[in-house]
C-alpha positions as MATLAB code, in Angstrom:
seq = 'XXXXXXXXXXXXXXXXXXXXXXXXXXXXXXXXXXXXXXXXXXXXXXXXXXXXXXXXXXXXXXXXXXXXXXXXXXXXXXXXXXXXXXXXXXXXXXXXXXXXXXXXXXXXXXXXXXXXXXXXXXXXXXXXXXXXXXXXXXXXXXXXXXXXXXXXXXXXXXXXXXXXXXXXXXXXXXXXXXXXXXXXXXXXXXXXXXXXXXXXXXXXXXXXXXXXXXXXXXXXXXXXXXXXXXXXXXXXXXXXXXXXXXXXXXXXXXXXXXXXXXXXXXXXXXXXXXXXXXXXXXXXXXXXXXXXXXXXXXXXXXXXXXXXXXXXXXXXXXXXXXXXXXXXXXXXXXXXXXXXXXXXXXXXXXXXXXXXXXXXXXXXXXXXXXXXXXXXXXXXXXXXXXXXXXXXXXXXXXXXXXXXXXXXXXXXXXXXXXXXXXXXXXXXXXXXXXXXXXXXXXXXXXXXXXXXXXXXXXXXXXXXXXXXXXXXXXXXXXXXXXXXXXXXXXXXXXXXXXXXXXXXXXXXXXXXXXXXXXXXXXXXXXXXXXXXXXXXXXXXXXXXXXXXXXXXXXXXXXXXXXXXXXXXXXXXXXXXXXXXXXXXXXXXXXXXXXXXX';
ca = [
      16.354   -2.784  -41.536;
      13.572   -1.712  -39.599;
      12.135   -5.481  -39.581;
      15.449   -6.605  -38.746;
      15.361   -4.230  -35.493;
      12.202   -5.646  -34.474;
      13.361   -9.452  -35.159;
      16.260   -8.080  -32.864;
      14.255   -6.733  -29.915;
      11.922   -9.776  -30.225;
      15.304  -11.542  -29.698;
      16.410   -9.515  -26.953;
      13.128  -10.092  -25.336;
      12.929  -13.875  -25.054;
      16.551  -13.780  -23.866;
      15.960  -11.649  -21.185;
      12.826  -13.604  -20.206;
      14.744  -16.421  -20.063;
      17.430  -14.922  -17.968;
      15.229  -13.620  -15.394;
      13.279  -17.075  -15.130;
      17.352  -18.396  -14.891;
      18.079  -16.182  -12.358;
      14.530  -16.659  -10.435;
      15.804  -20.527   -9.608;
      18.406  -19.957   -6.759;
      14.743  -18.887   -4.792;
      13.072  -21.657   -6.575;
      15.121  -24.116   -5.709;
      15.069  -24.613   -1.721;
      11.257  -25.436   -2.521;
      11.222  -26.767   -5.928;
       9.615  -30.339   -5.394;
       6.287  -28.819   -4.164;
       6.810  -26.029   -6.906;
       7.157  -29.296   -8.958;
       4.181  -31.067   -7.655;
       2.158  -27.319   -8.423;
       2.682  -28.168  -12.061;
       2.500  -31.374  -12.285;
      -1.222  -31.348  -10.532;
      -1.804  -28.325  -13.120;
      -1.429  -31.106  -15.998;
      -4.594  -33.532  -14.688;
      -6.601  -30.049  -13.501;
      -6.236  -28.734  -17.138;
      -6.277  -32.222  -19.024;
      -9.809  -33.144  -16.928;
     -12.150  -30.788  -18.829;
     -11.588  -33.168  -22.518;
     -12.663  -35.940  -20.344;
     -16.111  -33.871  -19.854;
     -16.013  -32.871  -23.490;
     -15.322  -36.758  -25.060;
     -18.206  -38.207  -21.998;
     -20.950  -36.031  -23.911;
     -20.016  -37.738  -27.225;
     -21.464  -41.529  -26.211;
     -24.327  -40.036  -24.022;
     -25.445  -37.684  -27.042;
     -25.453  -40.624  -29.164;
     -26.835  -43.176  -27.301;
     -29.754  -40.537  -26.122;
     -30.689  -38.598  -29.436;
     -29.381  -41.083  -32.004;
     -29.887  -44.960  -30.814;
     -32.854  -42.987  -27.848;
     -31.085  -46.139  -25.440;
     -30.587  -43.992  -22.002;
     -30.349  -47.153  -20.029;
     -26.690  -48.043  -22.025;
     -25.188  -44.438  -20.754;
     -26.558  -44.143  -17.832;
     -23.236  -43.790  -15.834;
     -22.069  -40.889  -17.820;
     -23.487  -38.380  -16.083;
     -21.725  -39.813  -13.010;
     -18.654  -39.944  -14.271;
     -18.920  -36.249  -15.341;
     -19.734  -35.329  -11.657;
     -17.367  -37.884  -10.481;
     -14.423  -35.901  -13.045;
     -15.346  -32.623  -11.726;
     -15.369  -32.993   -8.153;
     -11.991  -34.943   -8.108;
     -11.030  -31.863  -10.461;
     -12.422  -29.061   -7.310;
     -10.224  -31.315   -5.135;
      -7.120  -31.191   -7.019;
      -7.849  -27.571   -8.005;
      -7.872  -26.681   -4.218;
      -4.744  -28.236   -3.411;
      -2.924  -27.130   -6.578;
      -4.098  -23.638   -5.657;
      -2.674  -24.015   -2.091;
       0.717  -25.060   -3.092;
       0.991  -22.139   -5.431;
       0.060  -19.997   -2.580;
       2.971  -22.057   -0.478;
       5.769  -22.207   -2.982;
       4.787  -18.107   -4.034;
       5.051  -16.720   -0.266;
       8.057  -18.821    0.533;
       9.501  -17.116   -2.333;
       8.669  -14.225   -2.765;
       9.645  -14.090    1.244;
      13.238  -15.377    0.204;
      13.371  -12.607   -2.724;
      12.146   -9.267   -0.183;
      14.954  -10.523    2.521;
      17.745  -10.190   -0.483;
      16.266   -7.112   -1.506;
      16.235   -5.579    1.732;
      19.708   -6.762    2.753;
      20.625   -5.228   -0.398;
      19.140   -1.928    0.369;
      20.749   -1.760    3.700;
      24.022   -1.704    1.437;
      23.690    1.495   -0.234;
      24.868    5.015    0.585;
      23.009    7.992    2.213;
      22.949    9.872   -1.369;
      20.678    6.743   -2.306;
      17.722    7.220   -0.076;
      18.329   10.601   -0.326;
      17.418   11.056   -3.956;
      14.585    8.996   -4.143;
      11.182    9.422   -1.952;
      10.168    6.522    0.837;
       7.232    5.194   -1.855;
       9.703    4.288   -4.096;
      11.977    2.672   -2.197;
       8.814    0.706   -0.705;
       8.039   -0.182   -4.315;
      11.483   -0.932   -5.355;
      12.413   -2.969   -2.466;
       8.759   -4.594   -1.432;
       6.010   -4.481   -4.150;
       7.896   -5.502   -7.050;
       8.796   -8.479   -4.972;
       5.037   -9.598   -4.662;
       4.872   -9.130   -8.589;
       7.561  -10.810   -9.577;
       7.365  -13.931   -7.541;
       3.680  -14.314   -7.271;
       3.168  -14.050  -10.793;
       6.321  -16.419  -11.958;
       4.725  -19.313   -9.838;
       1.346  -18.337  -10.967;
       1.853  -17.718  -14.449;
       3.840  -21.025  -15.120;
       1.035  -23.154  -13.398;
      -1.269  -21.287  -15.744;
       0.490  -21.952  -18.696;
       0.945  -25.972  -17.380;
      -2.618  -26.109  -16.641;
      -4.131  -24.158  -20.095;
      -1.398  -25.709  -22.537;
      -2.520  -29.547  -21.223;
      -6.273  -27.760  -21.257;
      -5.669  -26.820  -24.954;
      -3.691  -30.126  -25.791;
      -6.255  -32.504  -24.666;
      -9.232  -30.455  -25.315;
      -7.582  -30.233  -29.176;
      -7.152  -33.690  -29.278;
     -11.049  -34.647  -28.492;
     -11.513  -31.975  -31.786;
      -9.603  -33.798  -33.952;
     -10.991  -37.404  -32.630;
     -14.679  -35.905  -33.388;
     -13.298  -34.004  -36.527;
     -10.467  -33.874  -37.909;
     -11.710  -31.157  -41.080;
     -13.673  -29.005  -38.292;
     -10.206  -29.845  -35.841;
      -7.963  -27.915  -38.918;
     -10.682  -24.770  -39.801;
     -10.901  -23.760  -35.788;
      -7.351  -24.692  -34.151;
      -6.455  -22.334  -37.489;
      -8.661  -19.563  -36.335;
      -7.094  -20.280  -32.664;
      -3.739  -19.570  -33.767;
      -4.228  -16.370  -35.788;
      -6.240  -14.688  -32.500;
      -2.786  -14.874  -31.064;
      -1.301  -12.888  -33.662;
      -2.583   -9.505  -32.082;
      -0.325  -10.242  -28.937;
       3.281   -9.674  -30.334;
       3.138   -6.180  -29.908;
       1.323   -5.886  -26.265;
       4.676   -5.611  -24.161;
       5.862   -2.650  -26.144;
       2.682   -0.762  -25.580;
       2.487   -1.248  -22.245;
       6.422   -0.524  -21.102;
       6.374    2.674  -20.678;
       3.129    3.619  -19.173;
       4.371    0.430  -16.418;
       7.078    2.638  -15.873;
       4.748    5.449  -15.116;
       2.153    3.726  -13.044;
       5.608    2.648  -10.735;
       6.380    6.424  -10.277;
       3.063    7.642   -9.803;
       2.119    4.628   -7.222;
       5.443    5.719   -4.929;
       4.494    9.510   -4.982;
       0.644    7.923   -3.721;
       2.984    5.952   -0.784;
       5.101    9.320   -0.126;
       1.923   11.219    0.578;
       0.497    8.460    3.110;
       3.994    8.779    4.905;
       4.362   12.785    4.664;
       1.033   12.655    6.176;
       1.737   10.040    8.799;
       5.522   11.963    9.887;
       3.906   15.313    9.659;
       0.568   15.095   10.721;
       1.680   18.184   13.851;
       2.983   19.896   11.067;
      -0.183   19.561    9.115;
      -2.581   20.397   12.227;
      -0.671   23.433   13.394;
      -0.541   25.199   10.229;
      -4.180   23.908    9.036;
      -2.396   22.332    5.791;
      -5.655   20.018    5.805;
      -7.073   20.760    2.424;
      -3.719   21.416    1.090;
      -2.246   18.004    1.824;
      -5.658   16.953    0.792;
      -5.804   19.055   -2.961;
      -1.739   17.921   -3.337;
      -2.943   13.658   -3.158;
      -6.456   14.491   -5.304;
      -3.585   15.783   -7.869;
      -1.611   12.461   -7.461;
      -4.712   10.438   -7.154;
      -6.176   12.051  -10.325;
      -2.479   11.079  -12.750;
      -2.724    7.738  -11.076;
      -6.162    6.639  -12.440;
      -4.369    8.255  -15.688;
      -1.825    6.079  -15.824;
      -4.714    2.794  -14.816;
      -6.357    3.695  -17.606;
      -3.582    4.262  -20.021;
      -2.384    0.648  -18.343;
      -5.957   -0.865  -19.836;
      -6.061    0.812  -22.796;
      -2.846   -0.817  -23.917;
      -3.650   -4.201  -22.520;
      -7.483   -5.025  -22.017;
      -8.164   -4.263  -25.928;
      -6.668   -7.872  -26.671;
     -10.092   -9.648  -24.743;
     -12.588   -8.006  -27.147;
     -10.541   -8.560  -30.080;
     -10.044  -12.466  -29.059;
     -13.418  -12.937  -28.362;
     -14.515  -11.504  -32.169;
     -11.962  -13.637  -33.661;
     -12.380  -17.171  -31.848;
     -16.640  -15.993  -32.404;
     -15.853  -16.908  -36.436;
     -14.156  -19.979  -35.142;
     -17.696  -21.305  -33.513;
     -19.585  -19.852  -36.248;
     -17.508  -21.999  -38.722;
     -17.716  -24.809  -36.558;
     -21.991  -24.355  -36.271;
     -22.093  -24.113  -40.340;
     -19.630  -26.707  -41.043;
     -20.915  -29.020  -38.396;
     -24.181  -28.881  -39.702;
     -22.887  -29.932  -43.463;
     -20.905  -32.952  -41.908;
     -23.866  -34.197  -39.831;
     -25.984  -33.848  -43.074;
     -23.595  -35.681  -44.911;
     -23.584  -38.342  -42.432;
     -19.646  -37.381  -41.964;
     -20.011  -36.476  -38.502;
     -22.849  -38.093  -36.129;
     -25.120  -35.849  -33.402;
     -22.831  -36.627  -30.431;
     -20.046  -36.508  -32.157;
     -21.207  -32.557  -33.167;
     -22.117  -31.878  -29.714;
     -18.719  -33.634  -27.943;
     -16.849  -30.936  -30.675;
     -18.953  -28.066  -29.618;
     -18.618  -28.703  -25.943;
     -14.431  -29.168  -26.609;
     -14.400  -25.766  -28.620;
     -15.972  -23.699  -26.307;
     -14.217  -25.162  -23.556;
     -10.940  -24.052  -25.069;
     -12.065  -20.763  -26.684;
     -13.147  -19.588  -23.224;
      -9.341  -19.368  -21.625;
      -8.357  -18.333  -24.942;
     -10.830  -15.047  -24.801;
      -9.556  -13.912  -21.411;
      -5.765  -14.588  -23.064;
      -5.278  -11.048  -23.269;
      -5.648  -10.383  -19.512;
      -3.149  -13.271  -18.644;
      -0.907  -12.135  -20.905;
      -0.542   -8.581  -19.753;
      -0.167  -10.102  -16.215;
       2.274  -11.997  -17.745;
       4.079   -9.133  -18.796;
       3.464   -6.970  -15.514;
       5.203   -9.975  -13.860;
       8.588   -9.977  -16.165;
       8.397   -6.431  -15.510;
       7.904   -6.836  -11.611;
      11.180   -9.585  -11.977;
      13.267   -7.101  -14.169;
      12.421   -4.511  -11.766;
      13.900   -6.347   -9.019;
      17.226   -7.837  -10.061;
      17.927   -4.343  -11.506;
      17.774   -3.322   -7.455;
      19.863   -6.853   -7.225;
      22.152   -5.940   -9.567;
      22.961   -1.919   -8.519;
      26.217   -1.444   -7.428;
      26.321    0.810   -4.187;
      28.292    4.038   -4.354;
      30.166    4.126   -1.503;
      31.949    0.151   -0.518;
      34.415   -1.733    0.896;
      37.496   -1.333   -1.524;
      39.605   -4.428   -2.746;
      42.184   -5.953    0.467;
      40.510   -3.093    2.837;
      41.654   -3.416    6.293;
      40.070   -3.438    9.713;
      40.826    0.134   11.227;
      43.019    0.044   14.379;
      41.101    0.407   18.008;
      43.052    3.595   18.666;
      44.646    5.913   16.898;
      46.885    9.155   17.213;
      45.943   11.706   14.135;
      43.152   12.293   12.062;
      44.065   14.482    8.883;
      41.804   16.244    6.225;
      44.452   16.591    3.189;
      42.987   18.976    0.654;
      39.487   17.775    0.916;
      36.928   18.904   -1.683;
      33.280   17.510   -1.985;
      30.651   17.971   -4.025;
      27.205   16.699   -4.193;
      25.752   17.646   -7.947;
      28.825   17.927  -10.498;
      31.220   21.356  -10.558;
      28.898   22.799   -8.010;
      31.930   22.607   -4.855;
      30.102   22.074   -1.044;
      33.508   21.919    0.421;
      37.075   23.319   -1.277;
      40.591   22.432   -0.368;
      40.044   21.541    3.318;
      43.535   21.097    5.208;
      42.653   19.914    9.128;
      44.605   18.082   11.464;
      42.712   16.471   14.890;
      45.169   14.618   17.370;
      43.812   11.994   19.331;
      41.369   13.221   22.606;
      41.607   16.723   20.624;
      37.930   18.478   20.559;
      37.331   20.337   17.452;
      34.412   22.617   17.171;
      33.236   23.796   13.572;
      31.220   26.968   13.299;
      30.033   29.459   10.416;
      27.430   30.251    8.758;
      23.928   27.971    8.185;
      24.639   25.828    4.993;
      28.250   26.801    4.816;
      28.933   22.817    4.888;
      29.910   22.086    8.805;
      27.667   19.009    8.235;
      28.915   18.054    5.136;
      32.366   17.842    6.691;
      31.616   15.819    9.459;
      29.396   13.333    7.302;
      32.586   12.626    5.184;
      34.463   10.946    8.330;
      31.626    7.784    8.750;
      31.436    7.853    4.612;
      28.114    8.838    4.402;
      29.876   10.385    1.268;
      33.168   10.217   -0.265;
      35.383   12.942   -0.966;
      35.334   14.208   -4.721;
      38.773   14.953   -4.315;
      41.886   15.049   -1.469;
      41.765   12.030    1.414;
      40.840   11.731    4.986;
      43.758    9.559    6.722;
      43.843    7.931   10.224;
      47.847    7.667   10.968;
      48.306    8.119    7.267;
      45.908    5.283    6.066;
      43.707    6.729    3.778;
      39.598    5.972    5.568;
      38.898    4.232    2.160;
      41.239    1.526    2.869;
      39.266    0.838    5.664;
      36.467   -1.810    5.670;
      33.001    0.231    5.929;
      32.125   -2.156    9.229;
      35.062   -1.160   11.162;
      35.363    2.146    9.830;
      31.864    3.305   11.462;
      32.379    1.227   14.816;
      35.473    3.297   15.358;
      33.050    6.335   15.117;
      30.069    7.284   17.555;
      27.364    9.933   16.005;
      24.929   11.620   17.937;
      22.492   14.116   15.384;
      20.432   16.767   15.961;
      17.374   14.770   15.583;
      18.460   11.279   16.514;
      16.512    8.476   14.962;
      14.982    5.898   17.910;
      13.075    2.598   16.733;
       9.822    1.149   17.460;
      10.242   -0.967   20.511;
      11.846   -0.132   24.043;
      14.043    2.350   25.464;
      16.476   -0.872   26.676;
      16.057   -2.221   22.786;
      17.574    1.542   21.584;
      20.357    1.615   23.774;
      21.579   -1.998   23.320;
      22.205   -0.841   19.491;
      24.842    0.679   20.562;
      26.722   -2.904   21.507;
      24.145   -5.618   21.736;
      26.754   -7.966   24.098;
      27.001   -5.580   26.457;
      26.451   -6.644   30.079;
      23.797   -5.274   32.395;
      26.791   -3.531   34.167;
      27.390   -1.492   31.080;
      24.097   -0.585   30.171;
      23.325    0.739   33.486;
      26.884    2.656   33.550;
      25.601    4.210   30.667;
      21.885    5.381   31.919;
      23.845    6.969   34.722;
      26.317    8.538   32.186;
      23.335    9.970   29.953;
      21.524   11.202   32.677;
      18.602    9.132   31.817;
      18.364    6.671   35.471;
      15.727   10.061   37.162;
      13.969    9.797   34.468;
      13.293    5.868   33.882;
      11.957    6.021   37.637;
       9.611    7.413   36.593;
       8.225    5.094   34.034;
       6.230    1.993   35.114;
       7.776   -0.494   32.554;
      11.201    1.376   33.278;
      13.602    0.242   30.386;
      11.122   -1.937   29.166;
       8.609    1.193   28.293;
       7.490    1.507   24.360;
       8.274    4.142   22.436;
       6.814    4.314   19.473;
       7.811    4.846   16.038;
      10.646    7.253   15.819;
      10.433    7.490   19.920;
       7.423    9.202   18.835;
       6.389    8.941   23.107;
       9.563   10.401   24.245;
      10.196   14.402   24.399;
      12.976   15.988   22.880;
      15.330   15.792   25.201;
      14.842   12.669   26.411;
      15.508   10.751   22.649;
      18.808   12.501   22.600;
      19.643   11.022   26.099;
      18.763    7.939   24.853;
      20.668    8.031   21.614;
      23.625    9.314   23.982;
      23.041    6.469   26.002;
      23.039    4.415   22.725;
      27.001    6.010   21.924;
      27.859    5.576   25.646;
      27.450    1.736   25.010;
      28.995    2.186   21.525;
      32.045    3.445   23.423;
      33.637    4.299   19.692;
      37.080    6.816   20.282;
      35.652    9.057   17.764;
      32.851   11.018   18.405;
      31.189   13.358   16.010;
      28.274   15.608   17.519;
      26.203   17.398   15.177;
      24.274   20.182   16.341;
      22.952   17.740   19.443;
      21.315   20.479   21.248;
      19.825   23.043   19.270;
      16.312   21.694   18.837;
      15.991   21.573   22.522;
      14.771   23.940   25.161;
      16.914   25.892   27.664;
      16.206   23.059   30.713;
      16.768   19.940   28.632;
      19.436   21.029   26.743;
      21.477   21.783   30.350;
      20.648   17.859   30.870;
      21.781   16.822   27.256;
      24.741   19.027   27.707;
      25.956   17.277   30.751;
      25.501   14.258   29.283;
      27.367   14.963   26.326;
      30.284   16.461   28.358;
      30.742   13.134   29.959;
      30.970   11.459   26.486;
      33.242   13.446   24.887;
      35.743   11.926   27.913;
      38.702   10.341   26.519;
      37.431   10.808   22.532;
      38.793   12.668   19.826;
      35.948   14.769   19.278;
      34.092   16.744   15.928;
      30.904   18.765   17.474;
      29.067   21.428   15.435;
      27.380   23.627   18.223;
      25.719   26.378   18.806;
      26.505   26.151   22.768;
      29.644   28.750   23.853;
      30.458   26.402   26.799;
      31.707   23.545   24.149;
      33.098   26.024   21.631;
      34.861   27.434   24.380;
      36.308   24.537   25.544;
      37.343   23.124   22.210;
      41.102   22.222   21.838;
      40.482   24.441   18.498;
      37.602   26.114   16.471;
      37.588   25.931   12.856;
      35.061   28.717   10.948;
      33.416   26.926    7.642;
      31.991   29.224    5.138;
      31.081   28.896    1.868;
      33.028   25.304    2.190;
      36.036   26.615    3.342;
      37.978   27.016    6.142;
      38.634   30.829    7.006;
      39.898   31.111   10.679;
      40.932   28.644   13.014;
      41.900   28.760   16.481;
      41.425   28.748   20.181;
      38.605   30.906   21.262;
      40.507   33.396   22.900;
      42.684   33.591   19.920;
      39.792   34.282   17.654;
      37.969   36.814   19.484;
      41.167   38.939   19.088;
      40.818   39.101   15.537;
      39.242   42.647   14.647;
      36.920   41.674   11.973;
      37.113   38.351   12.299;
      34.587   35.754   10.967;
      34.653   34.394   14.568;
      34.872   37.248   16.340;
      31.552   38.434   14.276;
      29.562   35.033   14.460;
      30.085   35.581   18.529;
      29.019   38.931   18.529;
      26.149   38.173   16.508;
      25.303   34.502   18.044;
      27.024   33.670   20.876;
      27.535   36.838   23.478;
      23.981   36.110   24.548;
      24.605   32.713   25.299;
      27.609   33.412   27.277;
      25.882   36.002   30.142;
      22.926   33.335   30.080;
      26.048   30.031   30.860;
      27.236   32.775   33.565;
];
C-alpha cells in the first residue's frame, strides 16, 4: 500500500507539473516565437561541445599515433572557430531568455495584482504587507524566470548529453554502455528531493514576509520608533527574524545541496571505469589513443552538468513551487463579490434599512447583534458609545468592506448584495479618521474622487474643503508632491484633501468615521467646516466625537457591546435619567459643548 501511495503522489506530481506548465502558456503565448527561437538556439549551444569532443579524436591520432601534425593542422581552428560561434549564440540565447522571462513574468505580476485588488478588507487584514509582497510579486519572479530558464536548460543539457553520448558510443560503444549506466543510476538519488524540501519552502516563504514586514514597520513607524527610543528593540525583534531565516537557508541546503556531492562520487566511478577500461581497450588494440582521449574529453564534458544536477534540480523545484504558489493566488476566490444578475444601484434613493443585522468577524464571537435602523434619504445619523463597542464595524458593512453574518442591509428594499460592488461603493463617499493619500500631487488625490471631472469642479471643490488659503501658499500649488501616504502634508490638511477627494466623488451617501478626532482644536474647526458643507444634500452615517454634529443629527443611535441601546434626538436623550447617552455626554461631551459656545 504504502508503495502504491508513493506511485500515487509521484503521479499527482507530474500531473500537476504539467498543469502548471499548461496553464503558464496563455503568458507564453503573446511571445512564444522568440521563446521558441530561445530553445531552439539552446539545441546548437548544447549540441556544439561533441563537436569539440569528436575534433580531439583525429588531432590525437594524427599527432601521437601517425606524429603527422601537418594533416590536422586546422583542428585547432575549428575548435576556436566552434567555440566562439558557440559565445555568440550563447549571448544571444541568453538575451532572449532574459526578453521572453521579463515580458512574462511582467504579464503574470499585472494578473496577480489585478487579482489582489479584488479581494476583501478581511484579506489584507489577516495577512502582514511581506506576504502579500511575496504572494503577489516575488513568487512571480520565481515562477516565470525559472519556467523560461529551466526549459532552455533542459533543451540545451539534454542535446549536450545526446550528442556528447553519441561521440561515446562512436569512440566506444563497451566504455559508451559501463558510463551512460553509471550516468543514469546518479539520478536515482533525485526522486525524493521535492518532498524534502516542501515544507521547509513553505517556511522560508513565511519567514522571508515577516523580514519584508519589519523593513515596512520600520519605514511607517520610524516617529514612532524615535520618540519612544524603540531603536534596539526594533533592532533585537529583526536579529530574531534574521536569525530563523538563515534557519530555514540552511534547512533549504541541507535538503537540496547534498545531491552535488553525492553526484560527483557517483559519476567519479564512472571516469575511473572509463581510465581502467580505456586502458585495457587501447592495449588490446580495441580502442586507438585519440579515440581514448576524444571519449575522455566527451565524458567529462557531460559528467560536469551532470555534477551540478542537483542544484538545477532544486531550482527546478523552487520554480514549480514559485508557479504553484501563484495560480493558488490566481485561483482564490474573493470573499466578498458581485453576486449572479447583480444590478447597478439607483443614483438616488429614499430609505436605507438595517433589518436585524448581526456580524461577526471570528466564528460565534458576535461584533454586532440584531441591529434594526432605518435612515431616510438627507437624514444625518450619528452613532456613539463606547470605544470598540462596534460603531465602525457598522458603518464598514454599508460599502461591504464585510458582509453581514446574518439579517440584510436594503436600499428601497433591494437587499446591498444585489448590488454590483462598482456601483454599490460609487453611491457611497467615505472620509476616515486617518485618510489614506498617494504618492504624487495634491491635484492627482483629489481627481480620485472622479477623474473626468472638469477644472470647474475641482476648483468648486478646493473652495468647498477649505483647502484654496492653503494651496496659495504652496509654490507648485496643486501640482505640489506629497509623499508617500501625504507623508508632507499635516493632519489636517490630508483630511481636507481627502474631503476634497469626496467633494468630487459627489456620492449621496456619506459615511464619516471619526474624521476629526486625530486633529488639533484649530484644524479640526477647518475640517469641521468643511465637512458641514459635505454632508449638504447626503444621507449621512458620521461617528463623532464633536457635540456640534451629534447635536445636529436628524437622530443619535448609542452602540454598545454591538447593540443598539438608545436612540434619539439629542434633546430627547439627555432627558433620560441614567441614560447611556445622557452618561457618555456627561462624561465626554459637556466639555466640548462650553468650549463650541
Amino acid at each position: 500500500m504504502e508503495k502504491l501511495s508513493s506511485a500515487m503522489k509521484r503521479q499527482v506530481m507530474e500531473n500537476m507539473f504539467v498543469k502548471n506548465y499548461k496553464r503558464m502558456w496563455p503568458y507564453v503565448k503573446p511571445v512564444w516565437f522568440r521563446a521558441l527561437l530561445t530553445l531552439l538556439l539552446a539545441i546548437p549551444v548544447g549540441s556544439m561541445d561533441a563537436l569539440i569532443a569528436w575534433a580531439i579524436r583525429p588531432y590525437t591520432d594524427a599527432v601521437m599515433v601517425q606524429q603527422n601534425l601537418a594533416a590536422s593542422w586546422y583542428i585547432p581552428i575549428l575548435i576556436v572557430g566552434f567555440t566562439a560561434v558557440q559565445g555568440g549564440l550563447t549571448y544571444v540565447l541568453n538575451y532572449l531568455n532574459t526578453w521572453v522571462g521579463g515580458k512574462i513574468t511582467n504579464a503574470l505580476k499585472a494578473d496577480l495584482f489585478k487579482k489582489m485588488l479584488t479581494f476583501e478588507t478581511e484579506f489584507f487584514t489577516s495577512k502582514n504587507s511581506g506576504e502579500i509582497l511575496i504572494r503577489f510579486n516575488s513568487n512571480a519572479d520565481g515562477a516565470c524566470a525559472g519556467l523560461l530558464s529551466n526549459l532552455k536548460s533542459f533543451v540545451q543539457k539534454f542535446f549536450t548529453g545526446l550528442s556528447l553520448t553519441v561521440v561515446l558510443f562512436i569512440n566506444s560503444w563497451q566504455l559508451a554502455l559501463v558510463t551512460t549506466a553509471i550516468l543514469l543510476f546518479a539520478f536515482l538519488p533525485m526522486a525524493s528531493l521535492k518532498k524534502r524540501v516542501a515544507p521547509a519552502l513553505t517556511n522560508a516563504m513565511a519567514i522571508a514576509s515577516t523580514l519584508t514586514t519589519k523593513y515596512n514597520e520600520t519605514y511607517s513607524g520610524n516617529r514612532t520608533i524615535i520618540s519612544y527610543n524603540l531603536q534596539k528593540h526594533q533592532e533585537n525583534k529583526y536579529l530574531d527574524v534574521l536569525h530563523k531565516n538563515f534557519n530555514i537557508q540552511i534547512k533549504v541546503f541541507q535538503r537540496t545541496r547534498w545531491l552535488t556531492p553525492v553526484m560527483h562520487i557517483i559519476l567519479s566511478f564512472g571516469i575511473a571505469l572509463a581510465l581502467w577500461f580505456g586502458s585495457h581497450l587501447i592495449l588490446t588494440g580495441q580502442l586507438t589513443p585519440g579515440g581514448f582521449v576524444s571519449f575522455l574529453t566527451a565524458l567529462i564534458l557531460l559528467y560536469q552538468p551532470m555534477k551540478s544536477i542537483g542544484n538545477t534540480y532544486g531550482s527546478v523545484i523552487m520554480s514549480f513551487w514559485a508557479i504553484e504558489m501563484c495560480f493558488d493566488m490566481l485561483d482564490a476566490k474573493p470573499k466578498i463579490t458581485d453576486r449572479p444578475g447583480a444590478i447597478d444601484m439607483p443614483k438616488t434613493h429614499q430609505q436605507i434599512k438595517f433589518e436585524d443585522v448581526s456580524f461577526n468577524y471570528i466564528p460565534n464571537v458576535p461584533v454586532l447583534k440584531h441591529i434594526n435602523l432605518t435612515i431616510n434619504k438627507g437624514e444625518t445619523i450619528a452613532i456613539v458609545g463606547n470605544s470598540g463597542g462596534g460603531k465602525t464595524t457598522l458603518v464598514n458593512l454599508l460599502p461591504r468592506f464585510y458582509d453581514v453574518t446574518d439579517g440584510a442591509i436594503t436600499v428601497d428594499g433591494a437587499d446591498i448584495r444585489n448590488f454590483t460592488l462598482e456601483s454599490l461603493r460609487q453611491n457611497i463617499g467615505v472620509v476616515f479618521q486617518d485618510n489614506f493619500l498617494f504618492d504624487g500631487t495634491i491635484r492627482e488625490n483629489i481627481m480620485l474622487g472622479d477623474e473626468n471631472a472638469t477644472e470647474e469642479q475641482l476648483q468648486r471643490a478646493i473652495k468647498s474643503a477649505y483647502l484654496d488659503g492653503f494651496l496659495k501658499t504652496l509654490k507648485d500649488g496643486l501640482d505640489t508632491h506629497i509623499g508617500e501616504r501625504g507623508v508632507l502634508l499635516s493632519g489636517g490638511q490630508r483630511q481636507r484633501v481627502a474631503i476634497a477627494r469626496a467633494f468630487l466623488k459627489n456620492a449621496p451617501i456619506l459615511v464619516l468615521d471619526e474624521a476629526t478626532s486625530a486633529l488639533d482644536n484649530k484644524s479640526e474647526a477647518v475640517v469641521q467646516k468643511a465637512i458641514e458643507n459635505l454632508m449638504h444634500d447626503k444621507t449621512v452615517f458620521v461617528i463623532a466625537h464633536r457635540l456640534s454634529t451629534i447635536r445636529n443629527a436628524t437622530k443619535i443611535i448609542v452602540v454598545n457591546d454591538g447593540q443598539i441601546v438608545e436612540s434619539g434626538t439629542h434633546d430627547d436623550l439627555l432627558k433620560m435619567e441614567c441614560g447611556a447617552y445622557k452618561m457618555l455626554y456627561d462624561m465626554q461631551f459637556k466639555t466640548n459643548e462650553k468650549e463650541e459656545k
